[in-house]
N, C-alpha and C positions, 0 to 999 in steps of 0.2 A: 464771847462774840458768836452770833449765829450765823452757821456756814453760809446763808445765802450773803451778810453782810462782809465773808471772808473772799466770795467769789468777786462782790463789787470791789474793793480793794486791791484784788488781784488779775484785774478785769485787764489790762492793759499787758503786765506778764504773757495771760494767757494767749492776747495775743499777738507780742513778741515768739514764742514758742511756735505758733501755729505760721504767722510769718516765715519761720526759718524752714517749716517743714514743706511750705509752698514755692518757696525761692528755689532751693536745688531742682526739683524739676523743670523750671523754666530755660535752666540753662542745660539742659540735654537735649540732644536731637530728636530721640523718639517724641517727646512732650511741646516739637518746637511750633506744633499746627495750634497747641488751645492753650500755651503758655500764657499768652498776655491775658484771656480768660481768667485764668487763675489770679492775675496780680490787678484785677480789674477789680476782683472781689475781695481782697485786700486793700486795696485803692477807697473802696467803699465801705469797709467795716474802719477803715484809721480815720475816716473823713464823720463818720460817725461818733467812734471816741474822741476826737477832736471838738467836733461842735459840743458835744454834754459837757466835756472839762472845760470848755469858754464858758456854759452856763453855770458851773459849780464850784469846781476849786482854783480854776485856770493856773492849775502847777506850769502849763508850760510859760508863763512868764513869769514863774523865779527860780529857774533854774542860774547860773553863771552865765553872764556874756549872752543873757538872752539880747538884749535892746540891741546887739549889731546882729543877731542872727534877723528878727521883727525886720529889721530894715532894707537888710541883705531881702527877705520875703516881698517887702514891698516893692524894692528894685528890679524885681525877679520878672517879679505880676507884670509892670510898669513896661518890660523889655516885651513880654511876651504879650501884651495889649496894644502896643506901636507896631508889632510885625505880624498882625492878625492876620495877614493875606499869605501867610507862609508856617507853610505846619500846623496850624493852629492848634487841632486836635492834639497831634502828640506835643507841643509845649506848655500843654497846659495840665495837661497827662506828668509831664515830668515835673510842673510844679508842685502837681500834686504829691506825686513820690516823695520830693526833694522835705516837703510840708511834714510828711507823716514822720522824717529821718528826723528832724531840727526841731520839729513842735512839738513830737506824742513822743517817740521814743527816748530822746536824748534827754527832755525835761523828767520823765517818769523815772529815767534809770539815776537821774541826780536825787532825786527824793525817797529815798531808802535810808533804811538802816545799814549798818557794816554785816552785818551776819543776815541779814535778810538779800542783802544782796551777793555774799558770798553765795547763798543759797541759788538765787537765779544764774547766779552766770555759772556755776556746776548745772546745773539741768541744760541752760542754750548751750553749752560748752558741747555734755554728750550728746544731746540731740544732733548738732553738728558733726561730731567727731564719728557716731554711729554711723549716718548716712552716707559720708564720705568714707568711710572704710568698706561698702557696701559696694558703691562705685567704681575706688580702687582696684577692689579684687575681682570684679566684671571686667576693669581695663585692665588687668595684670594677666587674666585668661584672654583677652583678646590679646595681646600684645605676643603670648607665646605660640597663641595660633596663626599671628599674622590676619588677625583678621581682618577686613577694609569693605567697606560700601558706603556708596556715595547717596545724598538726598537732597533735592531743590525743593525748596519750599520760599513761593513769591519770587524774588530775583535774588534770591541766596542760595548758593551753593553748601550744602553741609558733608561732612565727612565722617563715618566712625571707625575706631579701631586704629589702625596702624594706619597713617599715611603721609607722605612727603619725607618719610624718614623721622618720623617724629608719631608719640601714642596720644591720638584725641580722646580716646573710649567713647564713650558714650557723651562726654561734654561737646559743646558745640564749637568751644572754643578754648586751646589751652591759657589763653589769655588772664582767664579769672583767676589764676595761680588758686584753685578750691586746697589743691593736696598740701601745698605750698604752707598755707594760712592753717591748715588744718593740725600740721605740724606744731605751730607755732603754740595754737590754743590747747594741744595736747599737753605742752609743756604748762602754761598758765594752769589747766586742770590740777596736776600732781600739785604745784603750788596750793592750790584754793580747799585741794581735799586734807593736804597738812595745815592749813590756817583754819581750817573745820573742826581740826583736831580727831581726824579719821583715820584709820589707817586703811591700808591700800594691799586688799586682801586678795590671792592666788587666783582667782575668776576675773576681779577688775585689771589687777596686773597683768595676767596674757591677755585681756583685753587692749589695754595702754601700748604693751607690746606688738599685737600682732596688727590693729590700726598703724603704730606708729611705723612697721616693715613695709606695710604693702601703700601705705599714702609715700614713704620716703623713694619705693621704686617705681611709683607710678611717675611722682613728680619729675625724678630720674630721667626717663625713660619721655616724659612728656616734650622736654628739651625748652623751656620758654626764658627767655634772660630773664626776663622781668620776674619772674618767681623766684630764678636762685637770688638776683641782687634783694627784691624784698627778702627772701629768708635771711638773708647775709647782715641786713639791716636788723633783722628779729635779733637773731644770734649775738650782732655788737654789740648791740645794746643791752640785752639781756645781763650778756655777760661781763660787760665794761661795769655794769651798776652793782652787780651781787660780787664780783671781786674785790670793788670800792666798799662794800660795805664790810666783808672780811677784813680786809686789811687795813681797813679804819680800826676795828676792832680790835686786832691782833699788835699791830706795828704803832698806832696813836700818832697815825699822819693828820695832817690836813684831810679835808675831804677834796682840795680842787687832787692835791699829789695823790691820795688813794685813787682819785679818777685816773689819774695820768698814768698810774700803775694798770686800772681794769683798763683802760684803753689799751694800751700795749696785751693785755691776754687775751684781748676780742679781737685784735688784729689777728693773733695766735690761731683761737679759735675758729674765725673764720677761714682762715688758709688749710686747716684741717677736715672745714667742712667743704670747702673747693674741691682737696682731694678725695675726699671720700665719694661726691657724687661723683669726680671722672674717672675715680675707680670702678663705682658703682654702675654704671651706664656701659662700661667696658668688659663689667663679666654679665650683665643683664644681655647684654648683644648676644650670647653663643645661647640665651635660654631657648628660642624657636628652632634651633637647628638642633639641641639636644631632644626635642618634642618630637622634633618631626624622624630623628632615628629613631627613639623610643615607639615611635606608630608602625615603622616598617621595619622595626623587630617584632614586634607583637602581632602585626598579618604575617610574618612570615612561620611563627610560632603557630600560628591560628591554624598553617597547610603545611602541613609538616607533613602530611601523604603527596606533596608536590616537587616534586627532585627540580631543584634549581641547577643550574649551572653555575659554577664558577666562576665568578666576578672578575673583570679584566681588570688592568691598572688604573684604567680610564674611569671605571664602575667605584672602583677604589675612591680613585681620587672625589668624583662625585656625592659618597656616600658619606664622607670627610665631616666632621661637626665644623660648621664656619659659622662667622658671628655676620648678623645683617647691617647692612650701613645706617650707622645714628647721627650724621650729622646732615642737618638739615639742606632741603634746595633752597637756595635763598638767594635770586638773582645779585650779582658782585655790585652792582650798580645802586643797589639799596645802602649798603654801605653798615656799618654796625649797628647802627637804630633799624634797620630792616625797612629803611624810608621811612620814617618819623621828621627824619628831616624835612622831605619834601612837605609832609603837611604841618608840621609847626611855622616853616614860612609862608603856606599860604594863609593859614589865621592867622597872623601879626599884619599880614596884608589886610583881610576882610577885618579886622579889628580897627584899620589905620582907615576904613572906609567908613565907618560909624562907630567912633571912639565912647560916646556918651553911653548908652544906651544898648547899644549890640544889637543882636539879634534873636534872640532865644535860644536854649540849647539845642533843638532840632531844628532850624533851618537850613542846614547842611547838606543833608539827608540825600539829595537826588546827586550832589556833586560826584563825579567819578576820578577821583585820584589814587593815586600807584594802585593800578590794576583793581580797584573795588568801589562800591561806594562809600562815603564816607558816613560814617554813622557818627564818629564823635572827633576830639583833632591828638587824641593819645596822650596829651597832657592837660591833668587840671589847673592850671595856670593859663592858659593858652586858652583852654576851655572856658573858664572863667571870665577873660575877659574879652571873647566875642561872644557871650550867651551873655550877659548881663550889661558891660561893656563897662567905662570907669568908674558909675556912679554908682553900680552893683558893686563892684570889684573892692572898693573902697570898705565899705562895712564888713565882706565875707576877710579877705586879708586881715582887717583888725582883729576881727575876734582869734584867726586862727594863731595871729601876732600873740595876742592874751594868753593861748591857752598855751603855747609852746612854753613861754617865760612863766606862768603858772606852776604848770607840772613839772619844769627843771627845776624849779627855787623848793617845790616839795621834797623829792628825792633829797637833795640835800641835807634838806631837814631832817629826812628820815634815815640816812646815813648814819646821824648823829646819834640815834634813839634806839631801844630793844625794840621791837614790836614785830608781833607775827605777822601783819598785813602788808610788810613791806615788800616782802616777793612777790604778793598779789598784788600792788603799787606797780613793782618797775617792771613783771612780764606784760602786764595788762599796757603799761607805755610802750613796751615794745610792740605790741601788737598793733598798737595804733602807728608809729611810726615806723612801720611794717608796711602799712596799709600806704599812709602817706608819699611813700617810694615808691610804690606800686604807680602810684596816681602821676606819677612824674612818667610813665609810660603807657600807663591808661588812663584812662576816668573811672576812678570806681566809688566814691566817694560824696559824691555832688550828682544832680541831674538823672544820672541812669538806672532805673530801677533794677540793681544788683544786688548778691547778698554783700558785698565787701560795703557797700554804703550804708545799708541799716546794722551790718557790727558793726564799721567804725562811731558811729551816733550814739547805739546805745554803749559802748563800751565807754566811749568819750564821760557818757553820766555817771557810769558805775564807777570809772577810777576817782573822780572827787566825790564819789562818797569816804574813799578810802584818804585823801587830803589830808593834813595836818593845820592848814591855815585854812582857816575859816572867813576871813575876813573878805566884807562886801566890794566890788570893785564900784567905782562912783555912777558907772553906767547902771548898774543894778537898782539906785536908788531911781532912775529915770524908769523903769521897766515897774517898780512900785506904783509911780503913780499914775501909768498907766492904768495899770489893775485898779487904782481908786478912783481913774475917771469910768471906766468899764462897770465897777458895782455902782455909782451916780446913775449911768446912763438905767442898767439895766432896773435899780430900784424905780424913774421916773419909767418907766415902759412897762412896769408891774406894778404900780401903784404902793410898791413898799415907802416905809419909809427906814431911816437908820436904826431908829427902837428896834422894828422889827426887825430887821438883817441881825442884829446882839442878839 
């Protein structure tokens, strides 16, 4: 094969990669003036590989559970063309996003081989893991110098470094759970580079390492629920499925009672990872006061021709290593969602105003609830069914109905079976139902042009490459003949006929 016909082939790869390398900067502060710039041109190179695969292979309609995604698109368009008078711009902006997550990526990462695809998601894997270990340890030196400044830009307010008792670094928002996620695929890596049949050599290794210390004290230190509970979900799961599969093997249970066994050690495991970040976050606290002796030992070292006085009690006391306060402001009135509550009831209201249909996912936008504007309603559920409203809501649910029962009846299977790819199976579930949790406190998944939405898409592909059942679900065969009215249409508008298409 000649390399330029290896580039076409891998054209869409390439740019997954470059995607992932454009996404972390949009979500840092320094980047937050030309960020949307950046995903503009993303926006335009997906909208481009999209139209040439309608004209050529259109993999994105045989992918799995396309026909309720197609629909779920139509719904989409249909919501965002009734509320033309509101937002316009950006909902059509976030169709577009939503288009490139569900049509180019998710369809491309389902049409691979197993070892080809091992292949890319080791590359997005470090590409990701790199960056974020880069960020980390910029917020891990802010976080011991205390650092903090503030930046508006438009009617947002941004913050970096150390502030409200909680570490933003340089992200705009600890929200996105980056360090969180980052953890997670760290782990999926070790899996994928043993399923490669590599081994995990002394450079890579304090590599894996020293990402994996400084993303685990950022995340620490960041303080966001919604990060630990997704991680907590990474971890159940992880470990509820790879115990299941030991002790299937070992003990010749059932697979439901091997579950029932890894569930009982993910309970375990989780409670361990509980304590270790509020261990973690409790000896992290005295790192800035150990910094800041360590400076005003070293100037006093610096003038050693300068005769000090002797230190009073008071001097003493003040010069004392103390840890700084890590538990967040968070007015009492918010309550444990941090006012989640306040705005998931107003979307079941503005839902209960235009049930069919909705609104589009930015119509929101200018609304000012608990203290900000509202950019999205913190749950994609909620989200879901005021941006599209029932008639959307109905096809996005089914498929996500499919793919849950899909990939639990896999595992099972693969419980049953030797095979190297099953760790890259049930981490790679994890990470998705990582994500999912996440979305029960944000939107990151759907609509908003995030990186947690273009991984969960293309990851969603990549895990049913790794599948055991192969068989078509009946909606599939509906999505076939679409594609057979599509080459009619397009053979009558180029004057082919069927000989030639063969």
């Amino acid at each position: 094969m000649k390399i330029s016909e290896k580039v076409k082939n891998s054209i869409v790869f390439y740019y997954k990669a470059v995607l992932l390398i454009f996404l972390i900067p949009t979500l840092l502060v320094p980047c937050v003036s030309f960020s949307y710039k950046l995903m503009f041109v993303m926006l335009g190179a997906g909208a481009i590989l999209l139209v040439y695969d309608l004209f050529s292979k259109r993999i994105f309609l045989k992918a799995r559970g396309m026909f309720w995604l197609i629909c779920f698109m139509i719904a989409f368009a249909a919501s965002v063309a009734l509320n033309f008078k509101t937002a316009l711009n950006l909902n059509v902006t976030s169709w577009g996003y939503t288009a490139i997550a569900l049509l180019l990526l998710y369809p491309d990462s389902f049409n691979k081989t197993k070892e080809r695809s091992l292949f890319e998601l080791s590359v997005l894997n470090n590409i990701f893991i790199a960056m974020t270990t880069v960020l980390s340890t910029i917020s891990m030196g802010m976080f011991i110098t205390l650092y903090h400044r503030e930046i508006t830009f438009g009617d947002q307010r941004y913050v970096m470094g150390w502030s409200q008792n909680r570490l933003f670094g340089l992200y705009s928002n600890t929200g996105y759970m980056i360090t969180a996620l980052a953890l997670a695929i760290t782990v999926l890596q070790i899996a994928i580079t043993k399923a490669r049949g590599k081994k995990i050599g002394s450079l890579y290794g304090f590599f894996i390492a020293y990402t994996s210390l400084f993303n685990f004290m950022s995340m620490c230190m960041e303080n966001a629920k919604g990060a630990f509970i997704s991680l907590f979900t990474f971890v159940f799961v992880a470990v509820m499925f790879s115990v299941a599969k030991k002790i299937y093997k070992k003990k010749n249970l059932s697979t439901v009672k091997a579950s029932l066994v890894g569930a009982l050690s993910a309970v375990i495991a989780v409670a361990i990872l509980f304590g270790a970040i509020t261990a973690s976050r409790k000896g992290l606290s005295y790192l800035p006061g150990i910094y800041s002796s360590l400076s005003r030992e070293h100037n006093v070292g610096n003038n050693v021709n300068i005769r000090e006085p002797e230190p009073t009690p008071e001097q003493k006391e003040e010069n004392k290593i103390t840890e700084v306060e890590i538990d967040r402001n968070i007015d009492e009135s918010y309550g444990f969602f941090t006012g989640r509550t306040v705005i998931w009831k107003f979307g079941l209201e503005q839902f209960l105003e235009k049930p069919i249909f909705g609104y589009g996912p930015q119509s929101h936008r200018d609304h000012f609830i608990v203290d900000n504007y509202l950019r999205h309603f913190h749950n994609l559920i909620i989200q879901i069914i005021v941006s599209v409203g029932a008639f959307g809501s109905v096809f996005i649910f089914a498929f996500f109905a499919i793919m849950v029962v899909y990939l639990l009846k896999n595992i099972f299977i693969y419980i049953k079976k030797d095979d190297k790819y099953y760790y890259v199976f049930v981490f790679l579930f994890a990470v998705l139902a990582m994500l999912a949790m996440n979305s029960m406190a944000e939107v990151t998944i759907l609509f908003i042009a995030r990186f947690a939405m273009f991984i969960f898409w293309m990851y969603l592909g990549y895990i049913q490459v790794f599948a055991d059942d192969d068989k078509k679900l009946k909606t599939d065969f509906i999505t076939e003949k679409i594609d057979m009215l599509l080459v009619n249409i397009f053979n009558k508008f180029t004057g082919k006929s069927k000989k030639d298409e063969k």
